[in-house]
N, C-alpha and C positions, 0 to 999 in steps of 0.2 A: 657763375663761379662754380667749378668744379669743388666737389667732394672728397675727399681721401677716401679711397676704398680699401675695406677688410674684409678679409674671410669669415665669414662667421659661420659657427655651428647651430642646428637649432635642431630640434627632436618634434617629431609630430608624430605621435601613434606608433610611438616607439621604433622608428626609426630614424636616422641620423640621415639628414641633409644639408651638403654643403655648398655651398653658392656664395658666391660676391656681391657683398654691400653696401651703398657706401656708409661711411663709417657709422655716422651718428642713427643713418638706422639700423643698422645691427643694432648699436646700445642699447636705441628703443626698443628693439623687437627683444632683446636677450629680460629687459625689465630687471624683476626682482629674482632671474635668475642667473643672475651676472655676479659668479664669485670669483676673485682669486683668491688661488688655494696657498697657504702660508709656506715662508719659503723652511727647506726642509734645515734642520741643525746642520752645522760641519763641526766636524770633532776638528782637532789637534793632530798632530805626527800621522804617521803612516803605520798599515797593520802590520804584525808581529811578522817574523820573517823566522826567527832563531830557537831557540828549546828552550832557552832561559829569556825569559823577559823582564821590564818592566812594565807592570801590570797597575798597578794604582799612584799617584802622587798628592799627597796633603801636604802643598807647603804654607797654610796657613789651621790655626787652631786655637785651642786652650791648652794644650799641652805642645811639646815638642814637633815639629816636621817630621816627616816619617814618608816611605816609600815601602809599597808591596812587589818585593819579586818571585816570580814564578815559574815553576819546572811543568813545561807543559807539554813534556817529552812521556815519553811510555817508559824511558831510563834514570837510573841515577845520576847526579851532574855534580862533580867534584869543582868546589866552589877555590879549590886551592889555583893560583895562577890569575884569579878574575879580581876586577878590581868595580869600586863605587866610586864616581865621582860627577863633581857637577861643571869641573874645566878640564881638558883632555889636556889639555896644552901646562895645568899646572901638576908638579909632581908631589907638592905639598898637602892637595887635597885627595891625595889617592888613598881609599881605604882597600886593604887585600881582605876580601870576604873568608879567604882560608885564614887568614889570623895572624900570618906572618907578612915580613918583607923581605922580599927576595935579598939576596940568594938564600937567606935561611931555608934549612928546609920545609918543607910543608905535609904534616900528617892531613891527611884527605877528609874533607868536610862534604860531607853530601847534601843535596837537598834532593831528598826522593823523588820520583813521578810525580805530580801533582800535588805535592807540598807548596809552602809558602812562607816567607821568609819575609821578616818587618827589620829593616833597618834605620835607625833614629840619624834624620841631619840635624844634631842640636850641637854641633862647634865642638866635640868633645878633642882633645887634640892626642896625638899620637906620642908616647913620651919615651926616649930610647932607654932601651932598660927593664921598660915592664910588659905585660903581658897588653897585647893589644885586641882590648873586647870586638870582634867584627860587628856586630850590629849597630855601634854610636858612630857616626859619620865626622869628618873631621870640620865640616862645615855646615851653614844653614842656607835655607831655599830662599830668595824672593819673587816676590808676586810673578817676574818674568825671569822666568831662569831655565836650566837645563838641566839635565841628567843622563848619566851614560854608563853601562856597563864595557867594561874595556877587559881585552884578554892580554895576557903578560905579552905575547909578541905582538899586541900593539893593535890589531885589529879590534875596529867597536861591535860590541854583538846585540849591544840593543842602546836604544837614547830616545832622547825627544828634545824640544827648545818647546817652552812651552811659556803659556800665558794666562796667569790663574784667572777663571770666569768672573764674571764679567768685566771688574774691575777692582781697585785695590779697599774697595768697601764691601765687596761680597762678603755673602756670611759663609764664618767659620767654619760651619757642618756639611761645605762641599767639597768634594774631593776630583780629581780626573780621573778616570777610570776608563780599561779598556772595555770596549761594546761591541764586540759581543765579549764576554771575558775568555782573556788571553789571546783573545786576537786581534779585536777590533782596534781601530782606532780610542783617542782618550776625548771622553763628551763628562761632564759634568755630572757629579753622580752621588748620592747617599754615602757617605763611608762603611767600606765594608773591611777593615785590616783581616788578612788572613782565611778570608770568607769569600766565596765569588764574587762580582761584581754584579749588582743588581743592574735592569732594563731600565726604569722608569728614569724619567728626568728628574733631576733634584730640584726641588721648589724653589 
């Protein structure tokens, strides 16, 4: 009865030697030195491409939803013309970060270089007539949802479809967070509003 043969590595005096084994002895010969190394994390979405991004998402907590955006430009970035929302397709959930709705006009809101900007998704609704706060969203997050910054002529400058970790019992105090911040992809992370995002993984 033949064998299944593997490659095996084995170290003798500090050098690497490799040779073909059949399988089960390599196993024996590797012994108690036979590990597999754990598989690495995968984040969520793709790295940052744009000067404004989104950079954090909490859609679960003790208090309201909420999303971190951020100017990771060396420029000012006039928030007038950009919109929040978590379905491109609807126009009832469109918040305009400048304050108004087109065509009104719009006095220029910046968000500096490296500033950081917390906008709340707690349902707050849009009401014609009165001033409209840019930071309350017109809607809330669920466990698997999306989010996108969109510019008035229609093209998206930043998003994700995302999937809160690990599942819809995870605790309250994680967040997704880009890794490296503001660039990285979104991996599971301590809450940081307004704050970099921290390296470590969230417990």
């Amino acid at each position: 009865m033949l064998l299944p043969v593997a490659r095996a590595l084995l170290w003798d005096g500090g050098m690497r030697l490799r040779f073909a084994l059949p399988l089960g002895l390599a196993l024996a010969a590797c012994g108690d030195n036979l590990t597999v190394p754990p598989a690495a994390p995968r984040g969520q979405g793709s790295e940052a491409t744009s000067d404004l991004v989104i950079n954090e998402i909490a859609p679960r907590g003790d208090g309201p939803d909420w999303v971190e955006l951020y100017n990771r430009s060396v420029t000012p970035i006039d928030l007038c013309g950009v919109f929040f929302t978590d379905a491109v397709d609807r126009l009832d959930h469109y918040l305009p970060l400048g304050g108004v709705m087109p065509p009104a006009p719009c006095t220029a809101r910046t968000l500096a270089p490296g500033d950081r900007l917390i906008v709340y998704a707690d349902d707050t609704p849009i009401v014609d007539g009165t001033p409209i706060d840019a930071v309350y969203a017109l809607f809330e997050f669920d466990v698997a949802d999306e989010v996108h910054l969109v510019a008035i002529e229609g093209g998206v400058i930043d998003g994700l479809l995302f999937l809160y970790p690990p599942n819809p019992e995870a605790p309250a105090d994680v967040t997704l967070s880009r890794d490296p911040d503001g660039s990285g992809v979104f991996f599971p992370r301590t809450p940081s509003p307004a704050a970099p995002n921290p390296t470590e993984v969230a417990p």
